[in-house]
N, C-alpha and C positions, 0 to 999 in steps of 0.2 A: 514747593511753592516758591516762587521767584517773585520779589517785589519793584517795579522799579519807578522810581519820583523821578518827575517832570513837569510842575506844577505851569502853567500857563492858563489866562483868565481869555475865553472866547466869545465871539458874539453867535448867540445860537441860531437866537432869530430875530433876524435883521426889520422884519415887520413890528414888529411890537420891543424891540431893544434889550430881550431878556438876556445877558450873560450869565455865563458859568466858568466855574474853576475846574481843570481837571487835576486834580494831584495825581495821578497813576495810572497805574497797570498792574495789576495782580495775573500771572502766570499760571494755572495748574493741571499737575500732572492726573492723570487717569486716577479716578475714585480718591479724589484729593477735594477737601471738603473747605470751604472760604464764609466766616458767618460776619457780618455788617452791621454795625450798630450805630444808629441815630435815635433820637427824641425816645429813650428807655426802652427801642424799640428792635429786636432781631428779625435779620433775612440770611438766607444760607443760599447760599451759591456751591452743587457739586460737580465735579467734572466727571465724565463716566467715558467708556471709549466708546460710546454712541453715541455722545452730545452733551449735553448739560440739562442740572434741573436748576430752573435760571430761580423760582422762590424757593420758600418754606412752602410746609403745609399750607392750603390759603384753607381747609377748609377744620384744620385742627392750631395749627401753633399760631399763626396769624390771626386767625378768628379770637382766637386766646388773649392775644396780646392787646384786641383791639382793635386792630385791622380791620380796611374794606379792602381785596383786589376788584381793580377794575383793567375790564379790555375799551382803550379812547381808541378816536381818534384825532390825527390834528388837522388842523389846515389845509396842510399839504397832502392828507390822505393818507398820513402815515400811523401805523396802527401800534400802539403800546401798553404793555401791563403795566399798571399803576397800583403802589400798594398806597395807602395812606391812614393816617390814625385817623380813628372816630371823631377824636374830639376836634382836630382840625378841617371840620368838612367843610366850615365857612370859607378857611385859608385858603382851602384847594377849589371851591364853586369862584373864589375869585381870579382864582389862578386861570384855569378852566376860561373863563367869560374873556380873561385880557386875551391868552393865548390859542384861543378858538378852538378849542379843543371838546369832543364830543364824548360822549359815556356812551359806547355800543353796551357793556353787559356790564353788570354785577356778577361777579365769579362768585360761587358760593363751595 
């Protein structure tokens, strides 16, 4: 695994003024495994030589935890898995309403 900083703060979208920070890049090699942790919460990222498994379990370890995945969409028609904690669903329907962003499915 290769790790490399480059923190820089960007405008994501320009419509509604959301910025973000990126600190990095994480590198990994074939069946090399990367787990993430925010708000007491894990996601694992593996690499395999056919692609990656980009979550956790959404329907064992993340249900576990808490978790909802969700498949959005935004604005722009761009489509993304969304994992977020239960207890924050307010945060994220407001998140959601500023950044126009749609709930195609509840992954279960």
């Amino acid at each position: 695994m290769k790790k490399s900083v480059k923190k820089r703060k960007f405008l994501a979208n320009a419509k509604t003024g959301l910025y973000v920070t990126n600190i990095g890049k994480i590198s990994l090699k074939n069946n090399q495994h990367c787990t993430i942790r925010f708000l007491k919460k894990e996601n694992e990222i593996c690499a395999m030589n056919w692609g990656m498994y980009a979550t956790s379990s959404i329907n064992k370890r993340l249900k576990n935890q808490g978790c909802l995945t969700l498949l959005t969409e935004n604005m722009y028609k761009k489509k993304f898995i969304m994992i977020i904690d239960k207890k924050k669903k307010s945060l994220f329907n407001k998140y959601c309403k500023k950044e126009k962003i749609k709930i195609l499915k509840i992954i279960k």
